[in-house]
KOLDREN-429832 format. One line per field, with one value per atom (N, C-alpha, C, O): residue number from 1; residue in one letter; atom name; x, y, z. Coordinates in nm, 3 decimals, always signed. Layout:
BEGIN
i	(NUM	...) .
aa	(A	...) .
at	(CA	...) .
u	(X	...) .
v	(Y	...) .
w	(Z	...) .
***
This chain:
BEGIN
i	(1	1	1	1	2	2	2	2	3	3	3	3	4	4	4	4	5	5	5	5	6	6	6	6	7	7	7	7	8	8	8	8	9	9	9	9	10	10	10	10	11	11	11	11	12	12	12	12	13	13	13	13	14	14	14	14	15	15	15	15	16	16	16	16	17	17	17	17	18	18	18	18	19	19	19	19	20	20	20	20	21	21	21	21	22	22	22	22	23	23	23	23	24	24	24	24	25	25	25	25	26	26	26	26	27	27	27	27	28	28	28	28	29	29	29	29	30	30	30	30	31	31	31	31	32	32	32	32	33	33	33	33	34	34	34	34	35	35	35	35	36	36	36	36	37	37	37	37	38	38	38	38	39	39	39	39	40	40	40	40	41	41	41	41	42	42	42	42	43	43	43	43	44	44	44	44	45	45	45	45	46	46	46	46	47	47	47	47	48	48	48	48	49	49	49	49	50	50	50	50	51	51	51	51	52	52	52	52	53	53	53	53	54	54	54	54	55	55	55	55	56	56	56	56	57	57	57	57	58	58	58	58	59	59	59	59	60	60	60	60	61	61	61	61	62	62	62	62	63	63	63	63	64	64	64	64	65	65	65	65	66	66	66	66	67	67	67	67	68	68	68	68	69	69	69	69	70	70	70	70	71	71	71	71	72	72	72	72	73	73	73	73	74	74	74	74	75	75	75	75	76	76	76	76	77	77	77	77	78	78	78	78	79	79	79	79	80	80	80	80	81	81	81	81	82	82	82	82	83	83	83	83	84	84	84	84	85	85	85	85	86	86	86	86	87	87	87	87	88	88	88	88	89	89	89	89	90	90	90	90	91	91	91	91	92	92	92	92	93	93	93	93	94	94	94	94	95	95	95	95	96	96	96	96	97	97	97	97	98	98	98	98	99	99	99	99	100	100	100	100	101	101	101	101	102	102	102	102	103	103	103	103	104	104	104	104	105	105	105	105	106	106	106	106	107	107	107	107	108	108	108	108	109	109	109	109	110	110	110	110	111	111	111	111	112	112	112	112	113	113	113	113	114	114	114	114	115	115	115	115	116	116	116	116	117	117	117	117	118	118	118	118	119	119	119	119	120	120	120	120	121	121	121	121	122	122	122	122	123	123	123	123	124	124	124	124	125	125	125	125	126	126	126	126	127	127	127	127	128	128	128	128	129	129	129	129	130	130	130	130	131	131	131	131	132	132	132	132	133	133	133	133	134	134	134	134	135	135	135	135	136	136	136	136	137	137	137	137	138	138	138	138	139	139	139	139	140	140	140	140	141	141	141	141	142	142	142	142	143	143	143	143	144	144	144	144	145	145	145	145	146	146	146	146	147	147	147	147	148	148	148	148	149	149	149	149	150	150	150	150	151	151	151	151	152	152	152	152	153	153	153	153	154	154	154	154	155	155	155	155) .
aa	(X	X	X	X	X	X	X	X	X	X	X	X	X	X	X	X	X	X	X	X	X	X	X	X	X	X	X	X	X	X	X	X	X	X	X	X	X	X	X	X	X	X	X	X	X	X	X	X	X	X	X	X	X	X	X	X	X	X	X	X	X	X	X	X	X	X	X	X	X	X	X	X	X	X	X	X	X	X	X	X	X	X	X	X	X	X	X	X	X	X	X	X	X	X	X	X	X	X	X	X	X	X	X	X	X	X	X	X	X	X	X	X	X	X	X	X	X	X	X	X	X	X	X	X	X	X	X	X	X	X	X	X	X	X	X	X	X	X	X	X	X	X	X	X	X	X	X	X	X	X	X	X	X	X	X	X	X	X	X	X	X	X	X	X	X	X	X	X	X	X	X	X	X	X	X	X	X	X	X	X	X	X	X	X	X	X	X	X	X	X	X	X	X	X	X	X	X	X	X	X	X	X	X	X	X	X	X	X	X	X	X	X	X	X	X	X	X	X	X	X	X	X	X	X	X	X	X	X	X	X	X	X	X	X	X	X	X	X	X	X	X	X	X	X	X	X	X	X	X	X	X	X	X	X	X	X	X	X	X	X	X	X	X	X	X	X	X	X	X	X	X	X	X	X	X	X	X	X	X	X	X	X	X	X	X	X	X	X	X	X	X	X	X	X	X	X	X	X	X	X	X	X	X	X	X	X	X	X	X	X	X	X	X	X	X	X	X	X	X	X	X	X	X	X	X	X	X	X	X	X	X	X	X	X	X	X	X	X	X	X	X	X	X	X	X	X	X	X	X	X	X	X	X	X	X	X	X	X	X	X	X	X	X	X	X	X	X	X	X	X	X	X	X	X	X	X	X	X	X	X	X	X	X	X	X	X	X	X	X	X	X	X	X	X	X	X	X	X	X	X	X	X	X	X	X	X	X	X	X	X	X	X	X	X	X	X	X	X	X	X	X	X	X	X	X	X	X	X	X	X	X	X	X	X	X	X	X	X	X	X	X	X	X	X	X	X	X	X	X	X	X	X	X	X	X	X	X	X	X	X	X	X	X	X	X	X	X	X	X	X	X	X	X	X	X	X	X	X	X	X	X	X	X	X	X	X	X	X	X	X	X	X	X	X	X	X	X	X	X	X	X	X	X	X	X	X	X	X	X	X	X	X	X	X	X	X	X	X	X	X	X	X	X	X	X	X	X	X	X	X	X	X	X	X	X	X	X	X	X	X	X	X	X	X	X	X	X	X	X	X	X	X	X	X	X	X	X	X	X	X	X	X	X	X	X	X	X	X	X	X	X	X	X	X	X	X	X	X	X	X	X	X	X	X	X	X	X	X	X	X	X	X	X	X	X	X	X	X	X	X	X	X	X	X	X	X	X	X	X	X	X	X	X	X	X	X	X	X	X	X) .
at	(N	CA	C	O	N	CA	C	O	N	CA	C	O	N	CA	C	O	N	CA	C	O	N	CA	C	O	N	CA	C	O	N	CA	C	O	N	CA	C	O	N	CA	C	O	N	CA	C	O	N	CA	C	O	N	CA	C	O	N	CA	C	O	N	CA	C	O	N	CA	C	O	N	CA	C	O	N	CA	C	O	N	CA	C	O	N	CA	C	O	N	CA	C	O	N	CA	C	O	N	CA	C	O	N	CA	C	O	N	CA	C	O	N	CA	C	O	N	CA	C	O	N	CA	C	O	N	CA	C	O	N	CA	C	O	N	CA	C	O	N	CA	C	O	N	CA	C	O	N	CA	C	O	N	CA	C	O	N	CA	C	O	N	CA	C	O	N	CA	C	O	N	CA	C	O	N	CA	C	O	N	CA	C	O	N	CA	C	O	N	CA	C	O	N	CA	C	O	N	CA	C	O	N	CA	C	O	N	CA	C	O	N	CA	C	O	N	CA	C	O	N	CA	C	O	N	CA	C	O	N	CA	C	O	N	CA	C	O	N	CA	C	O	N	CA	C	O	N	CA	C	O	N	CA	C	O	N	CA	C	O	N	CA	C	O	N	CA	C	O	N	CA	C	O	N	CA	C	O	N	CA	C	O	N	CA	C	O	N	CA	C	O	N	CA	C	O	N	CA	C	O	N	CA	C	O	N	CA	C	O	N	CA	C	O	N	CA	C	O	N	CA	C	O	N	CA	C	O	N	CA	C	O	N	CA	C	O	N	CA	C	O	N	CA	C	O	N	CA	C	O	N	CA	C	O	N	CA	C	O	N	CA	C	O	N	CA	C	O	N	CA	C	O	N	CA	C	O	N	CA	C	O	N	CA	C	O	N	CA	C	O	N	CA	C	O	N	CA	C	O	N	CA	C	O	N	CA	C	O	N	CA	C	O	N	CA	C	O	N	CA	C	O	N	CA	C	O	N	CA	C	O	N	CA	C	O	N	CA	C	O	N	CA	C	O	N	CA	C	O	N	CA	C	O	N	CA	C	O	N	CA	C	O	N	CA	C	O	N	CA	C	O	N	CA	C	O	N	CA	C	O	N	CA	C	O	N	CA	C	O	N	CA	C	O	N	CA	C	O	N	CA	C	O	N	CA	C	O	N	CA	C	O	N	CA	C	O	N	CA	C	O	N	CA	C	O	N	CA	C	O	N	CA	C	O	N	CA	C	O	N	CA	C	O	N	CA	C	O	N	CA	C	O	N	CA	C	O	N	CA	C	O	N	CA	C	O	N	CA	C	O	N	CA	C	O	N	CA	C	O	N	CA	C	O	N	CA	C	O	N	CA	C	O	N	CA	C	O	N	CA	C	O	N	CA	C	O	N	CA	C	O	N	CA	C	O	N	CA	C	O	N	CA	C	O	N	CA	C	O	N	CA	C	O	N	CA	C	O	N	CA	C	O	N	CA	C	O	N	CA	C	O	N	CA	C	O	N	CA	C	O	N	CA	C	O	N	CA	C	O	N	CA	C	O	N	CA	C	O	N	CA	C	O	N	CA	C	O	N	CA	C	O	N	CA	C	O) .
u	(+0.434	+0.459	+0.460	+0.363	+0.581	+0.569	+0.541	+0.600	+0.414	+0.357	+0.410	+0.424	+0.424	+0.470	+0.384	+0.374	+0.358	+0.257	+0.282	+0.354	+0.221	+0.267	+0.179	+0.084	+0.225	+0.093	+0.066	+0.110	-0.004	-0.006	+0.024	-0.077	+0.129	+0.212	+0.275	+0.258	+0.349	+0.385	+0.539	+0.641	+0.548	+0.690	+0.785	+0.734	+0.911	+1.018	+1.039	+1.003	+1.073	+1.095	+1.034	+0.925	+1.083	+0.975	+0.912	+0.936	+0.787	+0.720	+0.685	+0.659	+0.700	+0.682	+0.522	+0.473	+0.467	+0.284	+0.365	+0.457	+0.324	+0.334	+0.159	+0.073	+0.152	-0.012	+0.009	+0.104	-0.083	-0.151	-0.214	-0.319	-0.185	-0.271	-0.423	-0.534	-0.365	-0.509	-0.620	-0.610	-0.725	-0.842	-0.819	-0.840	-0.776	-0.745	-0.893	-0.872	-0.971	-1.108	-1.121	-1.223	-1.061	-1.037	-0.895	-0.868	-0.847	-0.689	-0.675	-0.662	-0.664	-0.643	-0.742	-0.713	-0.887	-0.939	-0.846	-0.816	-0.811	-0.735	-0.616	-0.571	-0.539	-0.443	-0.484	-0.449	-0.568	-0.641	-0.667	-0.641	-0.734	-0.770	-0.619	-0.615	-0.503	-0.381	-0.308	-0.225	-0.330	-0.246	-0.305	-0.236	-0.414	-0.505	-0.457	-0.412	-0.469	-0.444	-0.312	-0.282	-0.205	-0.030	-0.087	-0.080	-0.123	-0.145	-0.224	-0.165	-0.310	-0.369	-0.271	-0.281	-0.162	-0.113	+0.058	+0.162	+0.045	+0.197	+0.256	+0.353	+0.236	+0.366	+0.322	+0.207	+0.378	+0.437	+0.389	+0.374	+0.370	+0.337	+0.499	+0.535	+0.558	+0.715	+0.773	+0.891	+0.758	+0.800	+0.716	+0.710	+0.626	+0.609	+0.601	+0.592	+0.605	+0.704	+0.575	+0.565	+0.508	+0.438	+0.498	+0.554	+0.465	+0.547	+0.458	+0.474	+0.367	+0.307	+0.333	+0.436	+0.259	+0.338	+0.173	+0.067	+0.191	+0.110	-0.009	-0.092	-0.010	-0.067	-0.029	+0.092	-0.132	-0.091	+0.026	+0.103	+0.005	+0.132	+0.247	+0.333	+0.280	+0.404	+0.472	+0.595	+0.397	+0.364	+0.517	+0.588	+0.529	+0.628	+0.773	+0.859	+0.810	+0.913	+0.997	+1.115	+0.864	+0.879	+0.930	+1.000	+0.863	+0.837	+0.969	+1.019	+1.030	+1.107	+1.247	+1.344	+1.223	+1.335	+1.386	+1.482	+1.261	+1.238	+1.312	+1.398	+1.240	+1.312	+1.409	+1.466	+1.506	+1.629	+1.703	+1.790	+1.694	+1.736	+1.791	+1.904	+1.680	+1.633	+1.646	+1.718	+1.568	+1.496	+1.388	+1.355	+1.291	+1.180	+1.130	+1.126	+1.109	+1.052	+0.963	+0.983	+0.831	+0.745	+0.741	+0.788	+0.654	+0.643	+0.454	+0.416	+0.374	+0.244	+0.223	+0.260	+0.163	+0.093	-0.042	-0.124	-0.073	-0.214	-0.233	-0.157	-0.372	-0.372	-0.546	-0.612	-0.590	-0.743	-0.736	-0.697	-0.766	-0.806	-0.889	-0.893	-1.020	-1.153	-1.162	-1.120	-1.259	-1.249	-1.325	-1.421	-1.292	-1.361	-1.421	-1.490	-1.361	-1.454	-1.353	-1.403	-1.203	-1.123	-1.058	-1.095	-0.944	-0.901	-0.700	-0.610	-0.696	-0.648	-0.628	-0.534	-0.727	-0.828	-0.687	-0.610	-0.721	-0.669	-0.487	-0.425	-0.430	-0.291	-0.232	-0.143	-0.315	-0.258	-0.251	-0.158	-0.425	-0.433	-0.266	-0.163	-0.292	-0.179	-0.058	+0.006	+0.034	+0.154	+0.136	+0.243	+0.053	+0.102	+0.119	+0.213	+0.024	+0.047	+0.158	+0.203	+0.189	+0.292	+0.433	+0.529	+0.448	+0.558	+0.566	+0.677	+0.477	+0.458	+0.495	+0.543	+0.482	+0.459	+0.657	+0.736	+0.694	+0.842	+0.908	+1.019	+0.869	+0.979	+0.971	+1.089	+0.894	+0.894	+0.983	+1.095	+0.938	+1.039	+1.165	+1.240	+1.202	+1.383	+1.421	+1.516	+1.365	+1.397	+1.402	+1.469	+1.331	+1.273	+1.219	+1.230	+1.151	+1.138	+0.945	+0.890	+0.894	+0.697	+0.700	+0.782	+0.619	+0.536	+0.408	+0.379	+0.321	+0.183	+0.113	+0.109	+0.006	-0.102	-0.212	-0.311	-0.235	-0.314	-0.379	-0.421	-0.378	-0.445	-0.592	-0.608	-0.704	-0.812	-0.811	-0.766	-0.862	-0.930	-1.054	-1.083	-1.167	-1.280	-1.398	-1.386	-1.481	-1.583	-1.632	-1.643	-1.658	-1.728	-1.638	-1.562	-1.680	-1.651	-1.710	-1.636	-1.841	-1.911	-1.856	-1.845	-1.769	-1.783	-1.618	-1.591	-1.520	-1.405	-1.414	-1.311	-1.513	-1.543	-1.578	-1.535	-1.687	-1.683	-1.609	-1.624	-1.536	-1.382	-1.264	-1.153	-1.312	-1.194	-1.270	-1.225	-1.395	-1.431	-1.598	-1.639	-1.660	-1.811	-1.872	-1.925	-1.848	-1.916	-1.878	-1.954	-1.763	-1.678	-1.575	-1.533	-1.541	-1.417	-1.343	-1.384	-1.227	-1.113	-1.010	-0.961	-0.988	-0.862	-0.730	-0.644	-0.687	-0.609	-0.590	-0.472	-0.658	-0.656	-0.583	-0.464	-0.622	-0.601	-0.481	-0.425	-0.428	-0.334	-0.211	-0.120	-0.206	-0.133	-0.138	-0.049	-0.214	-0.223	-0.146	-0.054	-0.168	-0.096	+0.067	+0.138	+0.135	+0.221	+0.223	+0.254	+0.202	+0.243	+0.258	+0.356	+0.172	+0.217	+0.315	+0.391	+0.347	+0.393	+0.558	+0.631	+0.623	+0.709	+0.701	+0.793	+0.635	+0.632	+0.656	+0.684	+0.643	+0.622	+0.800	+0.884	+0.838	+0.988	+1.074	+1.180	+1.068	+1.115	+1.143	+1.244	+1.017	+1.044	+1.118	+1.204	+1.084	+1.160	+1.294	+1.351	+1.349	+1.512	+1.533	+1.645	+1.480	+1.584	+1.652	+1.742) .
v	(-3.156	-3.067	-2.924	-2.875	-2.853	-2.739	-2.604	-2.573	-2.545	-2.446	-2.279	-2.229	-2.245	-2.050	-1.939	-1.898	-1.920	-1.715	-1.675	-1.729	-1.532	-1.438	-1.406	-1.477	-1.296	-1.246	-1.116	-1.033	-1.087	-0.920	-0.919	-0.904	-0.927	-0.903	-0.774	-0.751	-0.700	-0.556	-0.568	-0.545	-0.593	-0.624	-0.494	-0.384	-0.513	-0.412	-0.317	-0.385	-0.212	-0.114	-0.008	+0.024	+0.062	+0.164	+0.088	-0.019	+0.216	+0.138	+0.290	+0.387	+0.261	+0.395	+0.362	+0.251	+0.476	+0.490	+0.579	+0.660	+0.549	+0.640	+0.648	+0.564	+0.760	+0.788	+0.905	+0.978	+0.882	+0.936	+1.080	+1.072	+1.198	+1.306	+1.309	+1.344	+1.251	+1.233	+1.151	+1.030	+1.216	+1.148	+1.151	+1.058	+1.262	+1.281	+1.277	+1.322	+1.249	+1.227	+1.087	+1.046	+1.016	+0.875	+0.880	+0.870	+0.893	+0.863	+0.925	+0.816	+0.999	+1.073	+0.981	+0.997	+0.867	+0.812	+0.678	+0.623	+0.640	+0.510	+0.521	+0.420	+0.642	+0.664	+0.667	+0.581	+0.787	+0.751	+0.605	+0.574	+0.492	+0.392	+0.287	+0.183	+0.337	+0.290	+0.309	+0.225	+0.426	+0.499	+0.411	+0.350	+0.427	+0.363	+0.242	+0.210	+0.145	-0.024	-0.021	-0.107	+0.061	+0.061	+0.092	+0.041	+0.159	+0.231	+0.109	+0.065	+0.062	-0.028	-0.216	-0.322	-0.144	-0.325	-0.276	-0.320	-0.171	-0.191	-0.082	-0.030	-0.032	+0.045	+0.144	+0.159	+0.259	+0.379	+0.460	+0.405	+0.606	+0.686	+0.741	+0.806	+0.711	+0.786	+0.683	+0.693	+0.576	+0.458	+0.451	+0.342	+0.583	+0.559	+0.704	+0.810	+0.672	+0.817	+0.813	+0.710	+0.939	+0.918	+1.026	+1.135	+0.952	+1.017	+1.066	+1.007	+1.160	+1.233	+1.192	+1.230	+1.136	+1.159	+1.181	+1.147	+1.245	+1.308	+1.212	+1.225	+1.093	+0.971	+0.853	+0.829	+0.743	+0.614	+0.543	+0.453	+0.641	+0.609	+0.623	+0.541	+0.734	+0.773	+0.673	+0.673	+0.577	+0.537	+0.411	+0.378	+0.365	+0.269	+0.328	+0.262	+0.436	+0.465	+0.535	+0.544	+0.577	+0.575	+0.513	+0.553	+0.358	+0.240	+0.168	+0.120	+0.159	+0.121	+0.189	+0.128	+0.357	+0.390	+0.352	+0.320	+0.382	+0.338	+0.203	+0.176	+0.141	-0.016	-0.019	-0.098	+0.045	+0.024	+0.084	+0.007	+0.163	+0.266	+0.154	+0.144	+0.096	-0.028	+0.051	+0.008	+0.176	+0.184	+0.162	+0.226	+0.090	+0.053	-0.146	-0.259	-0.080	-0.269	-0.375	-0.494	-0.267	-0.267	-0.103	-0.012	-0.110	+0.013	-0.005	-0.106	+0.080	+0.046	+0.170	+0.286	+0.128	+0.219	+0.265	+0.188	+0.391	+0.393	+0.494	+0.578	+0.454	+0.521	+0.476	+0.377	+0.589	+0.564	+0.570	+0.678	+0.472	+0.526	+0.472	+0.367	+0.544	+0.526	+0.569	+0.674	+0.411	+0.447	+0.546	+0.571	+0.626	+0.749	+0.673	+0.572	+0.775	+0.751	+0.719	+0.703	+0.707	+0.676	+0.519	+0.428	+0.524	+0.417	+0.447	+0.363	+0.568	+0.622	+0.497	+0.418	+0.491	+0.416	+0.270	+0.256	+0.175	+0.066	+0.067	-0.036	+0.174	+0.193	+0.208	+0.136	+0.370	+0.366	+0.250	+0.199	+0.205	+0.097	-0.051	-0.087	-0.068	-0.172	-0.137	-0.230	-0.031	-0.032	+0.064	+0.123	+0.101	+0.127	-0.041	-0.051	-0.150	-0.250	-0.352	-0.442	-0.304	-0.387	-0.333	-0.411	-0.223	-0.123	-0.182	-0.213	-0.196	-0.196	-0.384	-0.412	-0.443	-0.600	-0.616	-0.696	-0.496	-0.515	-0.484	-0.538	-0.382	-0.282	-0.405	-0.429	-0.499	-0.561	-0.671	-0.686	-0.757	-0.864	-0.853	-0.947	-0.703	-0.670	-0.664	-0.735	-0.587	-0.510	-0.626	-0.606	-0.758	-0.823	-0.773	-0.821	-0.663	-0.596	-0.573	-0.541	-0.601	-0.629	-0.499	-0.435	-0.431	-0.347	-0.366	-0.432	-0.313	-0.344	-0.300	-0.186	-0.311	-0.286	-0.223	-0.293	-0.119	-0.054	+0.051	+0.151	-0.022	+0.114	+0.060	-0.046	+0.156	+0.122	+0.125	+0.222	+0.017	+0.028	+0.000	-0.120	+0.105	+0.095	+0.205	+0.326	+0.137	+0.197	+0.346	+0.441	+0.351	+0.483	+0.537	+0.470	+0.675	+0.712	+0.660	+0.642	+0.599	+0.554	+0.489	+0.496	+0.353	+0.215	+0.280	+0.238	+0.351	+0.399	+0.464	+0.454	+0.530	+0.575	+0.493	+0.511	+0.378	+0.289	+0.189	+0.160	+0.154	+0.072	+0.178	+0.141	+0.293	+0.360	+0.422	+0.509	+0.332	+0.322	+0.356	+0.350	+0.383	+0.447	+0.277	+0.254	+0.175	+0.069	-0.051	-0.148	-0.056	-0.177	-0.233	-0.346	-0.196	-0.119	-0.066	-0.009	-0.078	+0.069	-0.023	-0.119	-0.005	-0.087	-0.048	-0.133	+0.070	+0.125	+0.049	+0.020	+0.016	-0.044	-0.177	-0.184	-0.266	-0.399	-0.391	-0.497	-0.279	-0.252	-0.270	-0.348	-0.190	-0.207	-0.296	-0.302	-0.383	-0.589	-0.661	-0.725	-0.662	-0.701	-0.651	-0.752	-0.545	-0.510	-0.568	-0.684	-0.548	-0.640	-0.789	-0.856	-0.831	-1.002	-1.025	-1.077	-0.986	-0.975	-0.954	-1.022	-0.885	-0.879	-0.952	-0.915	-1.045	-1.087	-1.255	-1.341	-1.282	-1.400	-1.377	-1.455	-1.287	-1.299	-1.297	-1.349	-1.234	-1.290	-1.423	-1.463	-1.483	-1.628	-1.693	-1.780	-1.651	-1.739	-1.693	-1.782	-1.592	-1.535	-1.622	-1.598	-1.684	-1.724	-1.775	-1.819) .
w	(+0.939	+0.828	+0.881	+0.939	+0.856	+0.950	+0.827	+0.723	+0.903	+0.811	+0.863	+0.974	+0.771	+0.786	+0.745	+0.629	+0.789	+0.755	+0.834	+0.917	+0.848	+0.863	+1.019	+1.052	+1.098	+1.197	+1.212	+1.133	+1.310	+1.291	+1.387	+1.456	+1.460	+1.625	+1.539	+1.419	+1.631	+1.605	+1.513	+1.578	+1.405	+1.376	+1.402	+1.422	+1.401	+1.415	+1.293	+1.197	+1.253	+1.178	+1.118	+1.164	+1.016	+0.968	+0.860	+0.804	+0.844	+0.722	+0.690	+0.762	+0.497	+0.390	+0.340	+0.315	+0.334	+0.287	+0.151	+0.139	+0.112	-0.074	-0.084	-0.056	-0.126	-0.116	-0.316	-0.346	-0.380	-0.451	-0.437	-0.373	-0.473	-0.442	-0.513	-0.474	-0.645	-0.754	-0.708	-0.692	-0.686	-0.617	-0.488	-0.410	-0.459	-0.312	-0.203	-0.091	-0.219	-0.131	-0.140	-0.086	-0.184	-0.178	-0.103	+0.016	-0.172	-0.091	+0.016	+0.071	+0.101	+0.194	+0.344	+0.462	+0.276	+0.362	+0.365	+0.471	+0.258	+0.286	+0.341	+0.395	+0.341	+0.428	+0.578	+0.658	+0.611	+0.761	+0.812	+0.928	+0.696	+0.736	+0.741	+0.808	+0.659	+0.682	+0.785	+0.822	+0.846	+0.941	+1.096	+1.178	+1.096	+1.214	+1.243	+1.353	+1.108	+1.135	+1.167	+1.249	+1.123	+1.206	+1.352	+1.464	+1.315	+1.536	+1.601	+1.699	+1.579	+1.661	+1.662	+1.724	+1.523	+1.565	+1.609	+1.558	+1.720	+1.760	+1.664	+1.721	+1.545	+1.475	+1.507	+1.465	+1.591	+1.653	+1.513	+1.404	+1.542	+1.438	+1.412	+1.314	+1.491	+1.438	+1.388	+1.423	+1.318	+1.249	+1.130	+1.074	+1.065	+0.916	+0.891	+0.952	+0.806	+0.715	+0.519	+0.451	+0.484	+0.416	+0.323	+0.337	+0.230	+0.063	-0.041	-0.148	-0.039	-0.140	-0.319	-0.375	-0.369	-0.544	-0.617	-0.564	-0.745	-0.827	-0.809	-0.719	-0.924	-0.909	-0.927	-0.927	-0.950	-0.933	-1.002	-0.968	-1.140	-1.233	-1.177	-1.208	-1.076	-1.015	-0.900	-0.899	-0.794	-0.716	-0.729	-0.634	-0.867	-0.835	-0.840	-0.781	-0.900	-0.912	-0.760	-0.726	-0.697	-0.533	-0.428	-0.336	-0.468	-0.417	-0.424	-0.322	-0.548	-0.583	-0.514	-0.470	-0.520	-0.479	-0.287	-0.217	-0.281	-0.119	-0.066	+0.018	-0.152	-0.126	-0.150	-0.074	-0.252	-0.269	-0.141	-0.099	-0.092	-0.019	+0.141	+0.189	+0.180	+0.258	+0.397	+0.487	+0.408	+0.545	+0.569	+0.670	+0.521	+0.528	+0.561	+0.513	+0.651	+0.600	+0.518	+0.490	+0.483	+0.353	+0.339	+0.408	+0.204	+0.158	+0.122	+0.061	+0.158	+0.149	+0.006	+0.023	-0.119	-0.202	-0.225	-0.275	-0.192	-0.201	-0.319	-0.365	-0.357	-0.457	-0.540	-0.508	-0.658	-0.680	-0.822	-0.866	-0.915	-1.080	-1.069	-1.005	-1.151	-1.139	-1.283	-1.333	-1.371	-1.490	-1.516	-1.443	-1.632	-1.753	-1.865	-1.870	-1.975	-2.075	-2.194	-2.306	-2.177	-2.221	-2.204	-2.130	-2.304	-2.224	-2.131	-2.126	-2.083	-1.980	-1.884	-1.895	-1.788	-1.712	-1.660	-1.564	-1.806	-1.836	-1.836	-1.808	-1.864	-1.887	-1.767	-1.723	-1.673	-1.514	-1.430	-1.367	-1.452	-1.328	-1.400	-1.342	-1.464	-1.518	-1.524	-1.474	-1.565	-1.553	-1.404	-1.394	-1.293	-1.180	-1.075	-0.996	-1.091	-1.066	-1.090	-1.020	-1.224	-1.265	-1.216	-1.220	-1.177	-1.137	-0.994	-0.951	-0.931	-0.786	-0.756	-0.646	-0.808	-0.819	-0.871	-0.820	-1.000	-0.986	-0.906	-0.901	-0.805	-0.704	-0.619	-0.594	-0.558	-0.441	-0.499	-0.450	-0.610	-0.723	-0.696	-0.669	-0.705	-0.745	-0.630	-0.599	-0.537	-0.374	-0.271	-0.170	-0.286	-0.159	-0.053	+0.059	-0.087	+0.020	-0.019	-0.124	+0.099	+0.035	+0.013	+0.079	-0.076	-0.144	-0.177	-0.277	-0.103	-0.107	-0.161	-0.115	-0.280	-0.330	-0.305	-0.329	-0.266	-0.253	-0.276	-0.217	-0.429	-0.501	-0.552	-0.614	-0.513	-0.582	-0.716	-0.777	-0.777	-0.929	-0.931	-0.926	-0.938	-0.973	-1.070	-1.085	-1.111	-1.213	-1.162	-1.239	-1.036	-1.054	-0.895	-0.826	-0.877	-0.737	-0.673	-0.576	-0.643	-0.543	-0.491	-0.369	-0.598	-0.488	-0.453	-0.341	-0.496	-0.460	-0.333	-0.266	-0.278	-0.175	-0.048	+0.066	-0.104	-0.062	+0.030	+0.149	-0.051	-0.029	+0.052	+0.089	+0.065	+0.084	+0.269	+0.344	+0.286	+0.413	+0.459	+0.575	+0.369	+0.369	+0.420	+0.529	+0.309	+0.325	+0.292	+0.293	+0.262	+0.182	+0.309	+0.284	+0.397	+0.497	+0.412	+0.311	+0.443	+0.421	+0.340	+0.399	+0.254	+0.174	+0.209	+0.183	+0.269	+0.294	+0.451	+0.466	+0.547	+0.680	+0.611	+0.641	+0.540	+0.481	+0.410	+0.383	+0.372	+0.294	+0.406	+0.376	+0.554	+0.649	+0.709	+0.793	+0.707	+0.772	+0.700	+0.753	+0.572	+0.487	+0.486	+0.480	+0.488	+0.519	+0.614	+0.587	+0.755	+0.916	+0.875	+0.910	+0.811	+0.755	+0.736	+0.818	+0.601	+0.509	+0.557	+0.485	+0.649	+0.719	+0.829	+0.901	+0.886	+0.980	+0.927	+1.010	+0.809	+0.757	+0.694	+0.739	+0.608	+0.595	+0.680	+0.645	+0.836	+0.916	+0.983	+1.041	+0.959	+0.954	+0.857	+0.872	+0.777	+0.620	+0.676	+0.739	+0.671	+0.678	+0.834	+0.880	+0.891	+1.026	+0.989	+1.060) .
***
């Protein structure tokens, strides 16, 4: 029975970081921790290209355009909503997921998840490398898979 996934060998092309400015003391570590895991698996720092947008809400219409465009081989999203006292909170984190889950749907092209959703800054900080590891590092493995596994499928 012949099985397929993905690896983290160095795949070929560029790869797009879309990063979040909002909650930028979160985001700005998961990018570092994104940027690192490309460099240590083979992807060249002149093979990703990083795209600034307001916040998380903004993140798919990016994503989307990116992929359409098709110089990228994934597109990694980072990004932080950390609930309040509203329900704000519930609307970003969901239609930025659901945006991000369509751009990859329509595009075939992976778009990765990597936006924190959590309760307070702590554990966002956390996760974003203090004590959780770095979601943003996991965010770029996943990307390396993730292209490395549709390469197989497309032979």
């Amino acid at each position: 029975m012949p099985i397929y996934e993905g690896d983290f060998s160095p795949p070929g092309g560029r790869f797009a970081i879309v990063v979040s400015r909002f909650n930028s003391m979160v985001t700005e570590s998961l990018l570092a921790g994104c940027r690192d895991a490309f460099l240590r698996h083979g992807v060249s720092e002149d093979r990703l290209d990083v795209y600034w947008v307001p916040g998380s809400f903004e993140t798919p219409l990016i994503a989307r355009t990116l992929a359409e465009a098709g110089g990228h081989a994934a597109i990694v999203c980072l990004g932080c909503v950390i609930r309040g006292e509203t329900g704000h909170y519930d609307h970003v984190a969901g239609q930025a997921a659901g945006g991000l889950l369509q751009a990859g749907l329509a595009t075939g092209v992976p778009v990765i998840f990597g936006v924190l959703t959590t309760e307070t800054v702590e554990q966002a900080l956390n996760r974003a490398g203090l004590k959780a590891g770095n979601k943003g590092a996991e965010s770029a493995l996943a990307a390396i898979e993730m292209v490395n596994l549709l390469a197989k499928i497309k032979l």
